[in-house]
KETIKOL-784254 format. One record per residue: residue in three letters; x, y, z of N, C-alpha, C in turn. Coordinates in steps of 0.001 Angstrom, whole numbers, plus 500000, padded with zeros to 6 digits. Example, Ala and Ser with C-alpha at 12.3 -4.5 7.8 and 13.67 -1.06 7.14 Angstrom:
2
ALA513190494310507800512300495500507800513200496700507800/SER512850497750507080513670498940507140512900500030507870/
END
This chain:
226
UNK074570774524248938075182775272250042074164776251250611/UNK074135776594251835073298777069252317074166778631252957/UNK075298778858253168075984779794252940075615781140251729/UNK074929781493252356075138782659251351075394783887250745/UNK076359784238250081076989785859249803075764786793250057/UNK076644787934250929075867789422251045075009789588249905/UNK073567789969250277072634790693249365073362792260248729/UNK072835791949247844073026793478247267072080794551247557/UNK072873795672247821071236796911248493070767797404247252/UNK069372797287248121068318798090246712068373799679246187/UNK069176800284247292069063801497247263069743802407246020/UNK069011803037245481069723803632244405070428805486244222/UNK070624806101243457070810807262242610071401808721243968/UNK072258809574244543072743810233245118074287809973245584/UNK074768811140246392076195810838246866076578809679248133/UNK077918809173247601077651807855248569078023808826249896/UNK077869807530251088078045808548252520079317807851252918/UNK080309808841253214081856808177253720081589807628255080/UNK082960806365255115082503805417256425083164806398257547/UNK082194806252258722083073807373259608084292806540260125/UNK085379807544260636086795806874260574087284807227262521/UNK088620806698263008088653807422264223087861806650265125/UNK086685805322264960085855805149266428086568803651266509/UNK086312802845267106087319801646267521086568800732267963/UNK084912800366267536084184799710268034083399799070267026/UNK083400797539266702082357797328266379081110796502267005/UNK079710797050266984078974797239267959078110795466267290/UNK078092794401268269076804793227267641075445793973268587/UNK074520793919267714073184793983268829072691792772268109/UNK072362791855269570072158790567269079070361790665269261/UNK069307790081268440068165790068269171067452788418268565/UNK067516787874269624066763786456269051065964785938270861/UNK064649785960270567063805785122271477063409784594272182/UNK064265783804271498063871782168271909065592781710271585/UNK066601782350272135068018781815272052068344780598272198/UNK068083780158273169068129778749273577067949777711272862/UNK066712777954271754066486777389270292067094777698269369/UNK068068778031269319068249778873267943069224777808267498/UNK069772777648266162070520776778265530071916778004264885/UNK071440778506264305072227779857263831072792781213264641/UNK071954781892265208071962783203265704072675782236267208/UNK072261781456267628073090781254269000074439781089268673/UNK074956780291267891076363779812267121077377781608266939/UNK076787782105266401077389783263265512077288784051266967/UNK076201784330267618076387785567269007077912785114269604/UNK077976783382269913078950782873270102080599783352269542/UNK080825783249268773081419783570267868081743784589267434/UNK080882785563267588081675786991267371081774787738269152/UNK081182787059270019082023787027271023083173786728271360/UNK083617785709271286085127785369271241085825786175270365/UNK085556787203269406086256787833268138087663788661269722/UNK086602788947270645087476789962271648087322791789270577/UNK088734792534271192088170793809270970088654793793269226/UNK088124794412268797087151795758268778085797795467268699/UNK085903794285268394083992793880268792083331793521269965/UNK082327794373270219081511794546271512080217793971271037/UNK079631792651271784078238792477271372077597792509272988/UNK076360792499272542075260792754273676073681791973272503/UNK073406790917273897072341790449273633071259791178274243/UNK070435791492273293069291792570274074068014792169274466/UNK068443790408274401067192790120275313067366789565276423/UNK068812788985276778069192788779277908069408790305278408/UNK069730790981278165069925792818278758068572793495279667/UNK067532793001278701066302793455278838065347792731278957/UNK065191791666279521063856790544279551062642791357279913/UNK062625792489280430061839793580281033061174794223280191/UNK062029794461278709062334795422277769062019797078278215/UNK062761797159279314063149798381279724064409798626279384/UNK064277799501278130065829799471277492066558800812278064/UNK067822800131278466068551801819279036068775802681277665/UNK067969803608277577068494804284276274070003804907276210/UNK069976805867277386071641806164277500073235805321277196/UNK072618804226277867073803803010277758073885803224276150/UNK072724802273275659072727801943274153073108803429273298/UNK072727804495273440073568805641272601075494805776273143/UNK075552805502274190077183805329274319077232804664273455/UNK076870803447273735077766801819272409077563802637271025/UNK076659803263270874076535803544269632077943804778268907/UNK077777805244270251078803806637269790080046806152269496/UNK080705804917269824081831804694269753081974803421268590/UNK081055803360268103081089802359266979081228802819265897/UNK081815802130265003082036802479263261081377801762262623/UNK080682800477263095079947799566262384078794799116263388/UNK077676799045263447076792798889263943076189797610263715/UNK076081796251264180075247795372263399074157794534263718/UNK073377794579263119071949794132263622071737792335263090/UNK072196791673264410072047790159264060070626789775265148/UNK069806788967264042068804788604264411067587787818263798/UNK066878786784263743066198785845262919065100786840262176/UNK064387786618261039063924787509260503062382786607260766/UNK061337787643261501059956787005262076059508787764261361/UNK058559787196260711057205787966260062057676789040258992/UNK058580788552258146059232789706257786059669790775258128/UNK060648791029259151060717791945259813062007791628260880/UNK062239792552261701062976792298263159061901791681263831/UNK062968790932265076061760790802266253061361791991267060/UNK060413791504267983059745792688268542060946793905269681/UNK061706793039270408062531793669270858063789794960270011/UNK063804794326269241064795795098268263064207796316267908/UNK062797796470267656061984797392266980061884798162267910/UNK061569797766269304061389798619270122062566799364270982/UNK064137798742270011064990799705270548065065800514269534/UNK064503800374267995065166801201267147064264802224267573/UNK062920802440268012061970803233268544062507804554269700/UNK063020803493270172063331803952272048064713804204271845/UNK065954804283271270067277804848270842067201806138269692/UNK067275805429268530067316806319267759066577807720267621/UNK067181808037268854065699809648269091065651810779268024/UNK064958811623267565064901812694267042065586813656268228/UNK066702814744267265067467815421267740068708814667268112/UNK068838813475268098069974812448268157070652811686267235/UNK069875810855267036069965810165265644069374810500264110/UNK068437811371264227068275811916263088067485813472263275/UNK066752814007262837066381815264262949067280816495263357/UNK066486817887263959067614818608263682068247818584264997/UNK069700818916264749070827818817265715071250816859265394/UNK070673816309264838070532814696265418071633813743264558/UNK072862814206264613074161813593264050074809812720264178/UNK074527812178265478075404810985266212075652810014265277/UNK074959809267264494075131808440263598076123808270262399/UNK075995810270261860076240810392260714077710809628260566/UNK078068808565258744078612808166258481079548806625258910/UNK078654806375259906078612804838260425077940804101259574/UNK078585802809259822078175801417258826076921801101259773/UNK075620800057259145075073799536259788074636798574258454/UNK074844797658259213074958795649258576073690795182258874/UNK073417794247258539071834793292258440072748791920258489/UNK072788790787259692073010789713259652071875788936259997/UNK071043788287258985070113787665259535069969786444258718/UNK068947785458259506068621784077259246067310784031258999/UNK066797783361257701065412783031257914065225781608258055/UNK063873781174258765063278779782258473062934779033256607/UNK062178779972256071062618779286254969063703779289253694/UNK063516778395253103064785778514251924065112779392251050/UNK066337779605250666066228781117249805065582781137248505/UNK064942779751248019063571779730246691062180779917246816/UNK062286780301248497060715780434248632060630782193248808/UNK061838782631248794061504784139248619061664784616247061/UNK060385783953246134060614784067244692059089784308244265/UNK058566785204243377057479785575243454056491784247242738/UNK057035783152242964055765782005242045056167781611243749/UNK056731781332244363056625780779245890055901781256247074/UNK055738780553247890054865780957248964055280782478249980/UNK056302783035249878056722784316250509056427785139249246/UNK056441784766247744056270785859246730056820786931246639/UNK057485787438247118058866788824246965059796788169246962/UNK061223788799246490062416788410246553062976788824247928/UNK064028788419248728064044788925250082064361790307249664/UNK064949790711249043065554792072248257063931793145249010/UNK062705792189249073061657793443249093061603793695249988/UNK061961792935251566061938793348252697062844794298253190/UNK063717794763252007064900795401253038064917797035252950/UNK063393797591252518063637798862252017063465799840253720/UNK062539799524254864062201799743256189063671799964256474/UNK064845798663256431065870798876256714067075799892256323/UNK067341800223255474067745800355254257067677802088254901/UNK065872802145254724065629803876255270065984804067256318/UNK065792803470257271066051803880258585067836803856258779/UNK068471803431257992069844803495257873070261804911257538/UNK069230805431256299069575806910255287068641808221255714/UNK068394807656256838067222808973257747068851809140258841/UNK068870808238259231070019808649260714071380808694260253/UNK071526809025258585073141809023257628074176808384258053/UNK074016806946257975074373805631257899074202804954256858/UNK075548804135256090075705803466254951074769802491255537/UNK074219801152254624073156800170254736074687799169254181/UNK075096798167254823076200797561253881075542796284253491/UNK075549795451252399075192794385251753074452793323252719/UNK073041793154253052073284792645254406073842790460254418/UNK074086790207255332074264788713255018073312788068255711/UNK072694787058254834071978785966254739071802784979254942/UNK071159783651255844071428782290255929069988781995255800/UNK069543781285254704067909780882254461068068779548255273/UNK067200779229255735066693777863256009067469776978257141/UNK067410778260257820068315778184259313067866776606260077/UNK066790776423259895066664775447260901067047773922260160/UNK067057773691259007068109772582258247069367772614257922/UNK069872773771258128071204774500258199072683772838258339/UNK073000772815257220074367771421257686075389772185258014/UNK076151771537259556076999771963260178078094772801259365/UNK078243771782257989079290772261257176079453773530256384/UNK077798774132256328077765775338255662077254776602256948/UNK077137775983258214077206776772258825078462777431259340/UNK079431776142259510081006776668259752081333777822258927/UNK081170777325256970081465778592256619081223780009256834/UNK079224779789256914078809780834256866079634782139258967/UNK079937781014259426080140781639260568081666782120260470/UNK082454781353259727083666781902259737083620783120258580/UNK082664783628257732083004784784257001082566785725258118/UNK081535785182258855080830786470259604082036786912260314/UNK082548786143261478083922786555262132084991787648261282/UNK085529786837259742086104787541259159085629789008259264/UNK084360789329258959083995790364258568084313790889259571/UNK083812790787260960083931791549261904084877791910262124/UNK085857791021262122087043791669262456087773792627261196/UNK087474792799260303088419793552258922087398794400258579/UNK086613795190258983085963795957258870086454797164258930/UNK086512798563258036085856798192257045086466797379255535/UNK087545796901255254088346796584254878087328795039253671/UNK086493795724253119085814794346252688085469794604251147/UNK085752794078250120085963794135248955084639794902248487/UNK083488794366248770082582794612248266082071795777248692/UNK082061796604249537082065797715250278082416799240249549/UNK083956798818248832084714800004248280084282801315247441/UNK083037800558246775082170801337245855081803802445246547/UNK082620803501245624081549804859246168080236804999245769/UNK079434803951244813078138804508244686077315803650245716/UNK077987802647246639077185802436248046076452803166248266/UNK075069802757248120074188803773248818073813805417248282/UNK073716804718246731074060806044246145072554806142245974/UNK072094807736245883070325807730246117069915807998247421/UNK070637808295248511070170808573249778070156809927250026/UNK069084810859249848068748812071249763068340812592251151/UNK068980813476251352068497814031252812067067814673252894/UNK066354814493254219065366815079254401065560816835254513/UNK064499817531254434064402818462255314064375818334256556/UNK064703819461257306064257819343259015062789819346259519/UNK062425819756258503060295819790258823059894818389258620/UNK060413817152257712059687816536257551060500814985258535/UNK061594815728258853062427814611259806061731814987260897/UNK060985815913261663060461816010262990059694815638262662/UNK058421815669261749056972815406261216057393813635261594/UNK058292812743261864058352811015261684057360811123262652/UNK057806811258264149057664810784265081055787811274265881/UNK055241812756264833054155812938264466052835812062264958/UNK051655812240264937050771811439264995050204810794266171/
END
């Protein structure tokens, strides 16, 4: 099966962060490429489109082919979301380039994190992503040599800098051999999720995200530095 259950976060040891409650949105930021190719990420953008409300997605490369990103717009969607989720193929270990350059160009100091910078605090933010290879080649005798577990610490922080839970993220290895039959599944949990959020078994744990220590205010302005 190529379906596969939420990763577990690496993150360890502090107080967990409560889910914020009261907002009525959950936010897709879709970012894939080369859409038109896609086997996975096109299916699922699909798909949690049709979910209807409370889920709002936005593809941010049809938005932005320019990548002149409206920052304003994108902090509204943000303000009114309880779950934030970042669906998108995983290149080079990493987001694609567009994605990076909204987490750059949104998440401002004095906004999203630093001082005064709250907007975030106590929102979910999810990891739905697909890789090209199989989930045995992210094994340290294989050709990627880390477990995917090692890529997710970039994420993970940038979740516990702007005080946002990191939730289990979900996984589909080997997107481009992907059989219809385990993509159905994998697409009908994603839907589920979206819609029963936060309402998800694995979630409940208060030590979610336990280990996420706040900065000072000197060394949260010092990021953007240099």
């Amino acid at each position: 099966m190529n379906a596969h259950p939420p990763l577990a976060s690496s993150a360890s040891a502090a107080p967990a962060l409560a889910p914020a409650v009261g907002l009525d949105t959950v936010l897709v930021l879709v970012a894939h490429p080369a859409l038109a190719q896609s086997v996975v990420n096109k299916q699922l953008l699909r798909a949690a489109g049709a979910c209807g409300a409370p889920v709002e997605v936005r593809d941010l490369y049809a938005l932005y082919p320019d990548y002149l990103i409206d920052v304003a717009a994108e902090q509204t969607c943000l303000q009114r979301a309880r779950l934030v989720v970042w669906q998108h193929p995983i290149q080079w270990y990493h987001m694609p380039a567009l994605m990076k350059l909204w987490v750059d160009e949104v998440l401002t100091d004095g906004w999203a994190y630093g001082a005064g910078g709250a907007a975030l605090h106590g929102k979910d933010l999810w990891l739905v992503a697909s890789t090209g290879g199989p989930a045995d080649s992210y094994h340290p005798q294989s050709y990627n040599r880390y477990a995917f577990e090692a890529f997710l610490p970039a994420y993970e922080q940038t979740a516990a800098l702007c005080g946002m839970r990191f939730l289990p993220p979900m996984v589909l290895h080997d997107a481009r051999r992907v059989q219809p039959e385990d993509l159905a599944i994998h697409q009908a949990r994603y839907v589920e999720r979206l819609r029963h959020h936060p309402a998800w078994p694995e979630i409940q744990s208060p030590d979610l995200n336990a280990g996420l220590r706040a900065l000072p205010a000197s060394a949260r302005a010092a990021l953007g530095a240099g």
